[in-house]
N, C-alpha and C positions, 0 to 999 in steps of 0.2 A: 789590540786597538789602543791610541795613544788618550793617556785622558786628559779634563779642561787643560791644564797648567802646560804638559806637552804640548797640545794643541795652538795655545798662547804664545810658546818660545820658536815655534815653527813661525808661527806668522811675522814673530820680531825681527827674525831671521838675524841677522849682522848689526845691527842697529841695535845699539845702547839702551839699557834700562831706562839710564837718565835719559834721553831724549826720547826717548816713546812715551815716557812718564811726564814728561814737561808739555810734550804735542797734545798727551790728555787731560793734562789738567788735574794731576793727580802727584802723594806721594811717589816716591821711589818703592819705597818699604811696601805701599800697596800692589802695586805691580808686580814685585818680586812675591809676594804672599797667592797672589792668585795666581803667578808662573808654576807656582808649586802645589796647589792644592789639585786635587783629584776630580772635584766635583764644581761645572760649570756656577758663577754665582746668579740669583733672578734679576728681573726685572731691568734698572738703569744702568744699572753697570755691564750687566749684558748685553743691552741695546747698544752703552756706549762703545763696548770693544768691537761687537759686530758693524758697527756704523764706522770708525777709525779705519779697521783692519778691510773694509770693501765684502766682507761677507752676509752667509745669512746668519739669523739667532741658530739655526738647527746644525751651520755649522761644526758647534761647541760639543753637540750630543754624539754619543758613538751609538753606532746602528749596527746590527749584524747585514742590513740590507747594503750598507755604503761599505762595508769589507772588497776589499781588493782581495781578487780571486783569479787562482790562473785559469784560464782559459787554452782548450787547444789550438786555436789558432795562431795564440803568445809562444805557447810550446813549439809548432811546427817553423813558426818563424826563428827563432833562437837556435832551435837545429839546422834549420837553412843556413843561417848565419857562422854559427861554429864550421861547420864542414864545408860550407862554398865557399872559396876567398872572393868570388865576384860577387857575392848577395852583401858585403859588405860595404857597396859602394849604392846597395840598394838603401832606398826610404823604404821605413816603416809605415802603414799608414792605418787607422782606424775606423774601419764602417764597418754599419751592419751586415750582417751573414745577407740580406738580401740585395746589394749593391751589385751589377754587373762586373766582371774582370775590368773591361773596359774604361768604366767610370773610376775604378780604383785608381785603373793606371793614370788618367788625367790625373784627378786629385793630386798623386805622387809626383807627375811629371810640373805640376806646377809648383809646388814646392820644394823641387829640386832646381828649376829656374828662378823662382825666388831667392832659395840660396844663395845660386850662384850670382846674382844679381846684388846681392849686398854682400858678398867677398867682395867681388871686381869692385864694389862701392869703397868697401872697407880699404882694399890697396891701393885704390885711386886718394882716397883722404891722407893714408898714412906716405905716400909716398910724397903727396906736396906738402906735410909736415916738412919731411927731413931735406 
């Protein structure tokens, strides 16, 4: 499990020390000091990274309960996947084990039109660039 300072560099993502550090109103040194340390800090400065970064405070904390766990369902899909060359043209999608096939497939079918609805978007923009 990744701790505070991990947690912190994830969220920066691409984005510049200095400018996450200038957006918060803080040193640089400080922000690089808590990218590194191990252990979340209390109170205001944890409010303030949780409030910048769109999270919660409980974010910060590692859980054995928020552990990313495989699942068979992730399993049998992955095996679909590797051995069918037509499941690769399938969506993934995620509900619970009590969801009809049926409902699954909507879900899937609509975010597969989705998609294909902002390609064609996508080509149509890029095409009256050039």
């Amino acid at each position: 499990m990744p701790h505070f300072g991990q947690l912190l560099r994830r969220l920066r993502g691409g984005r510049s020390q200095r400018v996450v550090a200038a957006e918060l109103n803080m040193p640089v040194t400080t922000l690089s000091t808590l990218e590194n340390q191990p252990a979340a800090p209390r109170g205001y400065v944890l409010r303030k990274l949780a409030a910048y970064y769109g999270v919660s405070e409980t974010y910060f904390y590692s859980s054995p309960a928020t552990e990313m766990k495989p699942s068979r369902a992730a399993s049998v899909w992955l095996r679909t996947v590797r051995d069918d060359a037509s499941a690769k043209d399938k969506i993934a999608t995620f509900a619970e084990p009590g969801y009809p096939d049926h409902v699954k497939d909507k879900i899937a079918q609509r975010i597969a039109e989705e998609l294909s609805e902002k390609k064609r978007g996508n080509k149509t923009s890029h095409s009256a660039k050039t």
